[in-house]
C-alpha positions, 0 to 999 in steps of 0.5 A, spaced: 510 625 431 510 625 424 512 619 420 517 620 414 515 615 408 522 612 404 522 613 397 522 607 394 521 610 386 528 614 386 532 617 391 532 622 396 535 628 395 537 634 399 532 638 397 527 632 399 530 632 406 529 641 407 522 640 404 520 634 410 523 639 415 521 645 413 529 649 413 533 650 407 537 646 403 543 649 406 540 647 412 540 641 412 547 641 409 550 644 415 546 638 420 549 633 416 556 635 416 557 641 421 562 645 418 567 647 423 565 654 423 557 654 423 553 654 428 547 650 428 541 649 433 542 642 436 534 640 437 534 643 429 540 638 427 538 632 430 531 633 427 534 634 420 538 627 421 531 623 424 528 625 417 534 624 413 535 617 416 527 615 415 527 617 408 533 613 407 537 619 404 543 618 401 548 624 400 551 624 393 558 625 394 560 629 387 554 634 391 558 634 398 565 636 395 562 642 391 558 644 397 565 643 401 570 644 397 573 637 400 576 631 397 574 626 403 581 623 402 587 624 405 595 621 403 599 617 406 606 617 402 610 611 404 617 611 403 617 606 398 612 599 396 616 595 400 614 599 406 607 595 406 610 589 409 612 593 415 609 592 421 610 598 424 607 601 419 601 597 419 599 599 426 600 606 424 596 606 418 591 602 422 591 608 427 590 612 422 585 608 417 581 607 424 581 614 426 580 617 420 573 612 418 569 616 424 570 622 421 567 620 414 575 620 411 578 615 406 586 614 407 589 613 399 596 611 398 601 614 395 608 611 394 615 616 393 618 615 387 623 619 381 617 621 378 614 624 385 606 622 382 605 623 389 606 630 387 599 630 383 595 627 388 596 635 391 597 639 385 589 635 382 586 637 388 584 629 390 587 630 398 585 635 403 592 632 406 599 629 406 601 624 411 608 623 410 611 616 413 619 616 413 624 613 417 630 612 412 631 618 408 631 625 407 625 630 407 625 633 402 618 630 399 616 633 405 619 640 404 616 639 396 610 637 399 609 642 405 611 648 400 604 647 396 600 650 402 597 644 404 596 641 410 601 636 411 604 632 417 611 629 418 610 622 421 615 618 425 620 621 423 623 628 427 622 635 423 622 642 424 616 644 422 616 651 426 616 656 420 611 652 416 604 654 417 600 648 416 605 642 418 606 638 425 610 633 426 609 626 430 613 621 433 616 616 438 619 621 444 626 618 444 628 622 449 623 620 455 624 613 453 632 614 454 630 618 461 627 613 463 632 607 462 638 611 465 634 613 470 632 607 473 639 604 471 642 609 476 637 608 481 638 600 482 646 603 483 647 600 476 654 605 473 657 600 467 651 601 463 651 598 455 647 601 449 646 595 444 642 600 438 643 599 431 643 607 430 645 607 422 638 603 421 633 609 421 633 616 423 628 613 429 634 610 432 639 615 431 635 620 435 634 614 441 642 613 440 643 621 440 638 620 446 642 615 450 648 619 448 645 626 452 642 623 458 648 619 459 653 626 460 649 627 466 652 622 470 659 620 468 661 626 474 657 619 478 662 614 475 657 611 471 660 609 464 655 607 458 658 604 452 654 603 446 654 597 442 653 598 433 649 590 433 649 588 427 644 581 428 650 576 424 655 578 428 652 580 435 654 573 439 661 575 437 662 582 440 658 580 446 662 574 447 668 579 446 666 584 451 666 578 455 672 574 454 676 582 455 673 583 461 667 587 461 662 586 465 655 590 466 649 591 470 645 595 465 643 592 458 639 596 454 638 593 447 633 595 442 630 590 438 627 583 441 631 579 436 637 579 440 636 578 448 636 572 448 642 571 445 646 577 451 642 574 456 645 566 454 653 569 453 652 573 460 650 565 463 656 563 460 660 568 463 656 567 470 653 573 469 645 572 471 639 576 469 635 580 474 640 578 480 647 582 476 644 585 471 637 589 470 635 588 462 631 593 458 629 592 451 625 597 445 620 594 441 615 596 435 611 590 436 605 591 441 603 584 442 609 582 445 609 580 452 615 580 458 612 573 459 614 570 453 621 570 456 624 566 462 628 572 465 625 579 468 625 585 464 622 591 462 620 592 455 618 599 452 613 599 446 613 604 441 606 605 440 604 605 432 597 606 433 597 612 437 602 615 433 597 614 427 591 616 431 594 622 433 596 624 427 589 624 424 586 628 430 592 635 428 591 633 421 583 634 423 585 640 426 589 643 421 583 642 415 578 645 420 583 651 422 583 650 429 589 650 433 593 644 433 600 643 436 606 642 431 610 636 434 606 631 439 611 625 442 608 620 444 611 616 450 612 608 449 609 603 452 611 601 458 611 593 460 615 590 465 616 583 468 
């Protein structure tokens, strides 16, 4: 074998590299960033990397967009500047962030505003991709976006991304999450079923509401009867607390959120209603740490699943930039934990 000496006098170029291992430049272009549709001997490409890692070359960035007509970055617009304290939003940047780092891409920000500057980032050619993040508002930026012919994905957020070429949508699966929960309720023998979901929030909880709502007509020939409950936090106590005090009882809770179980599960002690025996208790949360040992009743927990979500879209959005076929709306279930 014969050894490579580094250059300590300057730097390494490509051309440096194609003379030590006797191929082009082209050559050792392809071994260093295998395009998606090339072919290249594998005893060849891993012969051209050893060289390239002993003689410490370096690839020069300006040189690798030309050849590849590549940015290397890819956009994430956020709905607004606030959005960064958001702890879903992180999970699935890091998903995104960590996924995206294997494949030698950088994730750049951008924030929607009136003057749309996320708009440059495309038009300027800085990105080879938008990710749009959304939960509250309409999807406007994303047609606006989506219109430019580049690769953009929906995130967290349903779209009908059908008649768009280069577009895919990823979210939470809404649906098998209320599947799963009704099912379970109906299979206990529970009938009087309450649905504690802020639907007016985000568009995220609208569809798990829509899906409660679809779910829940299967079984009313059965009896069951499903009352949904708009929790705003300050006021939760009461209206749990005047459910009670005009009779109602359930022995199905679904509540989505953390921060108001332990008030539903105090009241219905109250009323002598115990948790686990009368009634059987799921909760929807976006915080993967969270545990069902934290807490001194039984229940089943479903975790929105941030960092896969954001995994998921780097991999479609990977797909989509190489022209390979992709899948436009991915679902990914929530985490089930139970106790």
């Amino acid at each position: 074998m014969t050894n490579i000496k580094k250059s300590n006098s300057k730097a390494v170029s490509r051309g440096d590299v194609a003379r030590a291992a006797g191929v082009s430049a082209t050559t050792v272009t392809h071994a260093l960033n295998p395009p998606a549709n090339v072919r290249m001997n594998s005893e060849t490409k891993e012969r051209v990397c050893r060289i390239a890692r002993e003689m410490g070359y370096r690839p020069n960035f300006f040189g690798r967009s030309l050849v590849t007509g590549k940015s290397f970055a890819i956009g994430f617009l956020q709905p607004e500047y606030e959005a960064l304290f958001l702890e879903f939003y992180q999970h699935m940047a890091y998903g995104l962030a960590s996924s995206m780092a294997k494949d030698d891409y950088n994730l750049l920000m951008a924030f929607k505003d009136e003057r749309k500057n996320y708009l440059k980032l495309v038009r300027q050619g800085r990105v080879d991709g938008m990710i749009v993040l959304q939960s509250k508002s309409t999807a406007d930026d994303l047609k606006e976006i989506a219109a430019t012919g580049i690769p953009t994905i929906m995130l967290n957020q349903p779209y009908d991304c059908i008649r768009l070429e280069n577009c895919a949508n990823i979210i939470s699966d809404h649906q098998k999450l209320a599947n799963d929960i009704m099912e379970e309720f109906i299979k206990r023998k529970r009938k009087n079923i309450l649905c504690a979901n802020d639907y007016n929030f985000c568009v995220p909880n609208l569809c798990v509401f829509d899906a409660f709502q679809l779910k829940s007509k299967e079984f009313i020939k059965d009896g069951v009867k499903v009352v949904h409950l708009l929790p705003p936090e300050e006021n939760f106590e009461k209206q749990i607390s005047n459910l009670f005090e005009s009779g109602q009882r359930f022995d199905g809770i679904y509540i989505d959120g953390e921060e108001l179980v332990e008030a539903y599960v105090r009241i219905a002690h109250k009323y002598g209603m115990e948790c686990g025996k009368d009634y059987d208790l799921h909760i929807s949360s976006v915080k993967p740490e969270l545990s069902p040992s934290v807490f001194d009743f039984p229940l089943t927990m479903h975790i929105q699943q941030g960092e896969k979500m954001g995994s998921r879209a780097w991999e479609t959005m990977n797909k989509i930039i190489n022209k390979e076929e992709f899948n436009k709306q991915i679902k990914i279930p929530y985490q089930l934990n139970k106790r």
